[in-house]
N, C-alpha and C positions, 0 to 999 in steps of 0.2 A: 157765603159772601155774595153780594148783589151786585155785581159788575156791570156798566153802561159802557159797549165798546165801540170806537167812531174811528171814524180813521181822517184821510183827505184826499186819497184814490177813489172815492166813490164806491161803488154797486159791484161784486164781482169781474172782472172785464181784465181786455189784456194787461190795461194799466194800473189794476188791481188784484195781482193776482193771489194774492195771500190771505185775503179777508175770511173766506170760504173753510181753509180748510184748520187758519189758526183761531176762528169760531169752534169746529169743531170740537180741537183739540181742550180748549178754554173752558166749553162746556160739560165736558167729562168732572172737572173740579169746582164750578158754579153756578151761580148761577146769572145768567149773562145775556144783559139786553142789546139790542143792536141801532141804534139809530147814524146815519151816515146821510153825509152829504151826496143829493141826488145825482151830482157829476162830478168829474174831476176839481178838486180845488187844492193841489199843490202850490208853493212857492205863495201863498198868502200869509203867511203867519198868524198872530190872534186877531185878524179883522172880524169888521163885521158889517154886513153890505145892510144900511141903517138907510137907505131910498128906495129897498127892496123886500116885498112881504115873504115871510117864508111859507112855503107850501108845499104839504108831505101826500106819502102814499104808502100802502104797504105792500110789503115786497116778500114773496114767500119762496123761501129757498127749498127746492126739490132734493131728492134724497137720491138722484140720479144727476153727476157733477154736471153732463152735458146737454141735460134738458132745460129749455130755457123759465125762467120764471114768472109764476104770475104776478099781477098787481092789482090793487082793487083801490079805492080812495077811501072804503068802510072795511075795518076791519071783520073778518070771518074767520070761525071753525076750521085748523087746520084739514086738509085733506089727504087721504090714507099715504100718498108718495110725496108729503111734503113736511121738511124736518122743524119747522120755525115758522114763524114770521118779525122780520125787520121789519124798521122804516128808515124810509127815505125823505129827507126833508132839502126843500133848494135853498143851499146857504154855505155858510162858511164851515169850519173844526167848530172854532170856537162858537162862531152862532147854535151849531148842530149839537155841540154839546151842552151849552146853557138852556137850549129849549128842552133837550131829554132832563135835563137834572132839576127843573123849576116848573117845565109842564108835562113831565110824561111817568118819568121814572124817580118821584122827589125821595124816595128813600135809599138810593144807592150808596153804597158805602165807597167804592172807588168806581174812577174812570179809565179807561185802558183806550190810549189815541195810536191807532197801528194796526197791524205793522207797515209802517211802509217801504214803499220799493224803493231804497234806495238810502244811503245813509243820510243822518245827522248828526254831524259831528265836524265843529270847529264854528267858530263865532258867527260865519259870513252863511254859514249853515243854517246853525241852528235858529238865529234870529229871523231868520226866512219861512224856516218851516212851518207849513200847517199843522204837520203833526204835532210838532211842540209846543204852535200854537192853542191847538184841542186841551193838553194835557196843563197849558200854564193857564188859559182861559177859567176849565175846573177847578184847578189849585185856588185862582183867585175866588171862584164862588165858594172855594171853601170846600172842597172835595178832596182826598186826597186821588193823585193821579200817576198814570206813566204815561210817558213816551216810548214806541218803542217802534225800531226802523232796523233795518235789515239790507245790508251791506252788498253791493254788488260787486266783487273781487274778479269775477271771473264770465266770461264772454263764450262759448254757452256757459249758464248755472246751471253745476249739477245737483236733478232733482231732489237727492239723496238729503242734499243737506240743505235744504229747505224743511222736509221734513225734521231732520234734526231740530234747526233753528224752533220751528216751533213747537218740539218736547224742551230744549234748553228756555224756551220763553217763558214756557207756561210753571217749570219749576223755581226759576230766579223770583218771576214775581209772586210766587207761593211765596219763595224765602223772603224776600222783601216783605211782605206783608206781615209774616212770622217777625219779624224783626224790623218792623219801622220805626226808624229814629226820629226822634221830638223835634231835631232842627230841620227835617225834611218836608216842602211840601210839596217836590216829585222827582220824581227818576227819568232820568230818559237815558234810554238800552240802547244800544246799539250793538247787534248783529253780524259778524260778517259768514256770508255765503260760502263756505269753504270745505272741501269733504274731509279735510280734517278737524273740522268746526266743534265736533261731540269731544274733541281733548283739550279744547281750547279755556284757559281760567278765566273768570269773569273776575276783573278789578274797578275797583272806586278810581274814577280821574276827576277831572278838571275839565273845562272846554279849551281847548286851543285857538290860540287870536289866529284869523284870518283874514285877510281881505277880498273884495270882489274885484276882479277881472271886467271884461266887456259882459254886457249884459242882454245888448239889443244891435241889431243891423240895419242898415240902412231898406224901404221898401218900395214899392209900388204901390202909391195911393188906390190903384184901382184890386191889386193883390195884398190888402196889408198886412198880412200874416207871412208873408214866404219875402225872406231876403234876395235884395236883387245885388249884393255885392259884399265881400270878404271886409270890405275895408269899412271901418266903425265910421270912419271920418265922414261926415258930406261937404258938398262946397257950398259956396254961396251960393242962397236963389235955390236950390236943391229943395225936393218937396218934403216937409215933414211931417217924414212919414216912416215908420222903425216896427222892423218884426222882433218877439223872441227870440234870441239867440245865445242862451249862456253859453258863456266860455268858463267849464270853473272843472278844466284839465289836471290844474296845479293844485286842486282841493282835493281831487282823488285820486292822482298817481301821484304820490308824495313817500317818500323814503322817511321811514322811522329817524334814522340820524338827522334829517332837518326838521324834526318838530321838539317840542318841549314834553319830556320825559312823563309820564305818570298823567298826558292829557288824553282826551277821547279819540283823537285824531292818532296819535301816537300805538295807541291800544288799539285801535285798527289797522291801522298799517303792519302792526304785529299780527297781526291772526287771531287775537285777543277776544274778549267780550265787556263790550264800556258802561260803567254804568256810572251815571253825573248825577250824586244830589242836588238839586235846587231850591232855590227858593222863589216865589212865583215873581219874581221881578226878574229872571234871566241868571240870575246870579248864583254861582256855581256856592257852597254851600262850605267851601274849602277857602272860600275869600273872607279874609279879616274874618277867620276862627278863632273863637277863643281857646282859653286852655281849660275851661267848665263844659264844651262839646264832648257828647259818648261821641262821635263821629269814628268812625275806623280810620285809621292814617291814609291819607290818596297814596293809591297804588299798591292797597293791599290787596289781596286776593278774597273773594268771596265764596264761602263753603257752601254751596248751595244742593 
């Protein structure tokens, strides 16, 4: 299988920390190209910055985690301590994925947008994310895809089950593949970080309705990235001028009994493993089903 894998964490880095080694893992069973967004491009969803040329480089990963990596703008001959070569392209999920699937890698069979740091799951989420972005972008070109993001439960993560997470990854989307349904055209997994994670069942959900909280804080035109006050509100006459600041506390400390049964949101808050057929318009695969769908019933468990 010819897999194209992009994430929206970018290049290796602290706010990407998974790319690395769930490559690894990926490539034991395919065969799997790498193209990614040159920086961080979280919280975009399927944009696409359309006043902005994109422009790549390659990036050749070492076979020593802690050595830093080269780049060149022409691609070359790997070299004896270096495992690959990525690229890096400056742009969006979705931008970064329609250029690997139309100008790089046009024979792929699937696209895998992940993992990333941090879940997706629940409406206010998943509509946000780039990763889902990546993965519903491909759908729309006609690719089939996943999403796949990775749960932050716990304050340290322990490393153990990170690892895990991506041998649970890389088998789910074997079986997925093994078994993709005609009314699918993507999955998005969701993960959660847990050392009891390797017991944990992977079920078919739903997306869970959500809404957003505060978004952004009041700032210092001369700082405008860093909030100069708690309070959303500004007064009149006040400069406008507003840093990131999500507030979205209530999206991930949320008790199973206040969500809706058999939704992805739900399936995480249990310790679970979520996996949401889609269809490339957002729309969960379990909405206005017919009774002519093979679809598994939501909330079955997945044999993988």
């Amino acid at each position: 299988m010819r897999i194209v894998l992009v994430n929206d964490d970018g290049p290796p880095a602290p706010a990407s920390p998974f790319i690395r080694d769930f490559y690894i893992a990926l490539a034991k069973h395919h065969d799997v190209f790498v193209v990614l967004p040159a920086q961080q491009r979280s919280w975009i969803g399927m944009s696409f910055l359309i006043d902005q040329p994109a422009v790549g480089y390659y990036y050749y990963l070492k076979k020593d985690a802690d050595a830093a990596p080269e780049t060149s703008e022409i691609g070359r001959p790997l070299k004896d301590d270096e495992i690959c070569r990525w690229i890096m392209v400056t742009g969006t999920p979705a931008s970064v994925a329609n250029i690997a699937l139309t100008n790089i890698y046009t024979d792929a069979d699937l696209v895998i947008s992940g993992p990333n740091y941090g879940r997706n799951c629940s409406t206010a989420l998943v509509m946000s994310s780039g990763t889902v972005g990546g993965a519903i972008g491909s759908a729309i070109r006609g690719v089939k895809s996943i999403s796949l993001s990775y749960g932050i439960m716990e304050h340290p993560t322990d490393p153990a089950s990170i690892t895990m997470a991506h041998d649970i990854a890389v088998r789910l989307i074997n079986y997925l593949l093994a078994h993709w349904n005609p009314d699918v055209h993507l999955y998005s997994i969701n993960i959660p970080l847990l050392p009891t994670v390797h017991n944990a069942p992977a079920k078919y959900t739903s997306i869970q309705y959500s809404t957003f909280e505060r978004l952004f804080l009041p700032s210092d035109p001369t700082k405008p990235e860093t909030p100069t006050s708690k309070n959303p509100t500004i007064e009149d006459g006040a400069p406008l001028s507003f840093a990131w600041a999500p507030e979205i506390k209530s999206l991930i400390e949320c008790a199973p009994e206040t969500l809706d049964k058999d939704t992805d949101a739900h399936c995480l808050a249990q310790g679970n493993i979520s996996v949401v057929p889609l269809r490339a318009n957002y729309e969960t695969c379990y909405t206005n089903n017919t009774t002519n769908s093979t679809l598994p019933p939501q909330g079955s468990t997945i044999p993988f």
